[in-house]
C-alpha positions as CSV (number, residue, x, y, z in Angstrom):
1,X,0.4,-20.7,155.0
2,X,4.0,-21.4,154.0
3,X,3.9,-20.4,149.6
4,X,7.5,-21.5,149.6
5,X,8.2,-24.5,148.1
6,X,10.0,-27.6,150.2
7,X,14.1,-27.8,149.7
8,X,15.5,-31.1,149.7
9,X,18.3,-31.2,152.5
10,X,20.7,-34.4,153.7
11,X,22.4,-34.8,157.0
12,X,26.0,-36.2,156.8
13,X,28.8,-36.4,159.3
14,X,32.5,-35.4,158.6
15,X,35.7,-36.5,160.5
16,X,37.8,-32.9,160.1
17,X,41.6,-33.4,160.2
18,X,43.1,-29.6,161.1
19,X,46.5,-28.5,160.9
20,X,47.4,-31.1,157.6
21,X,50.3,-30.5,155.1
22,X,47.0,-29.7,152.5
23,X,44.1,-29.3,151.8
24,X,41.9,-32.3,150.4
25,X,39.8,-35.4,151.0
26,X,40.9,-38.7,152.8
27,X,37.8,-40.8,151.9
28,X,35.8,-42.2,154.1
29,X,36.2,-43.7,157.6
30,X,33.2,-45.2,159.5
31,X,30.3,-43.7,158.3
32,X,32.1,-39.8,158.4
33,X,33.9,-37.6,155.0
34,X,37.4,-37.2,156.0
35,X,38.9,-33.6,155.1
36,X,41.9,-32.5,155.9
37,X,42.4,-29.0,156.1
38,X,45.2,-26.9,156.5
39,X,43.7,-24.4,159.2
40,X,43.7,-24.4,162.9
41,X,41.0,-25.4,164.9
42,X,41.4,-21.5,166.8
43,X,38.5,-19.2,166.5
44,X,36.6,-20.6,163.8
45,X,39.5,-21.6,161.2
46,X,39.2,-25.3,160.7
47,X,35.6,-24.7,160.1
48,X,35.5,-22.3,157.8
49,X,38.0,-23.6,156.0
50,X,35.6,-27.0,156.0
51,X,32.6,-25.5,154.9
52,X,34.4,-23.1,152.1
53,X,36.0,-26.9,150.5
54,X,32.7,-28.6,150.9
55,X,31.3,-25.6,149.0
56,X,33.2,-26.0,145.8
57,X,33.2,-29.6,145.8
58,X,29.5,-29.8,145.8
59,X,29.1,-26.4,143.9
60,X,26.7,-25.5,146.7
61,X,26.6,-21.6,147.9
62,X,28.1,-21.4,151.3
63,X,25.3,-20.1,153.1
64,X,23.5,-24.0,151.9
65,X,26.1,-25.7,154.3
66,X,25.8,-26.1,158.2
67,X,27.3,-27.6,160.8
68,X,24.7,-28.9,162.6
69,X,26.9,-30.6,166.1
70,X,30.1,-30.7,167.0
71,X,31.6,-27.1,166.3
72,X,34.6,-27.7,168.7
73,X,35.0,-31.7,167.8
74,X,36.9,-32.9,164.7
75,X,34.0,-35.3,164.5
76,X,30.9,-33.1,163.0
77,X,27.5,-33.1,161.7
78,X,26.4,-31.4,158.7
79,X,23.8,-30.4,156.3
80,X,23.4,-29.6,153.1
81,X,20.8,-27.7,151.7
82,X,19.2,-28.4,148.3
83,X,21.2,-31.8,147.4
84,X,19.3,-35.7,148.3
85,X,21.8,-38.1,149.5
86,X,22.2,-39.6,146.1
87,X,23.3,-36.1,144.6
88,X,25.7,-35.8,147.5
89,X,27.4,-39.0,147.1
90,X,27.8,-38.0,143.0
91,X,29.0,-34.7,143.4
92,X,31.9,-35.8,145.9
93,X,33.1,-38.4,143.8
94,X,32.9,-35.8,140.7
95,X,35.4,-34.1,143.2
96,X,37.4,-37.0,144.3
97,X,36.5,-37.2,147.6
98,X,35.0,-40.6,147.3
């Protein structure tokens, strides 16, 4: 028998722009967040650098964020851990991402 309790978790997909001037959000296009990051998409970078941004914005610990599909796409899948979809959507436009 599982004693832990159920955590809420939401599904979401990003459109990650690497390589950009800075660091921030473009909104959204189709149904996908678009961040821009300044890291390349070698080993890892562009990713990181995603989840460490979606991290504060959301003031979620890292280890709450995954990337669920698409690891080498600029088109991605996430989830969050611990957030509904209506305290996702308040938290990023608390952060200006919206």
């Amino acid at each position: 028998m599982n004693s832990q309790p159920h955590r809420v978790s939401t599904r979401f997909d990003v459109r990650v722009i690497p390589r950009a001037p800075q660091e921030e959000f473009g909104g959204i296009r189709g149904s996908a967040l678009v961040v821009r990051v300044s890291a390349p998409p070698v080993a890892g970078a562009a990713n990181e650098a995603l989840l460490r941004m979606l991290s504060d914005a959301l003031g979620v610990p890292a280890n709450d964020l995954a990337i669920l599909s698409g690891h080498h796409s600029r088109d991605k899948t996430l989830r969050v851990v611990g957030l509904s979809a209506s305290q996702l959507k308040q938290r990023l436009r608390e952060a200006g991402a919206l």
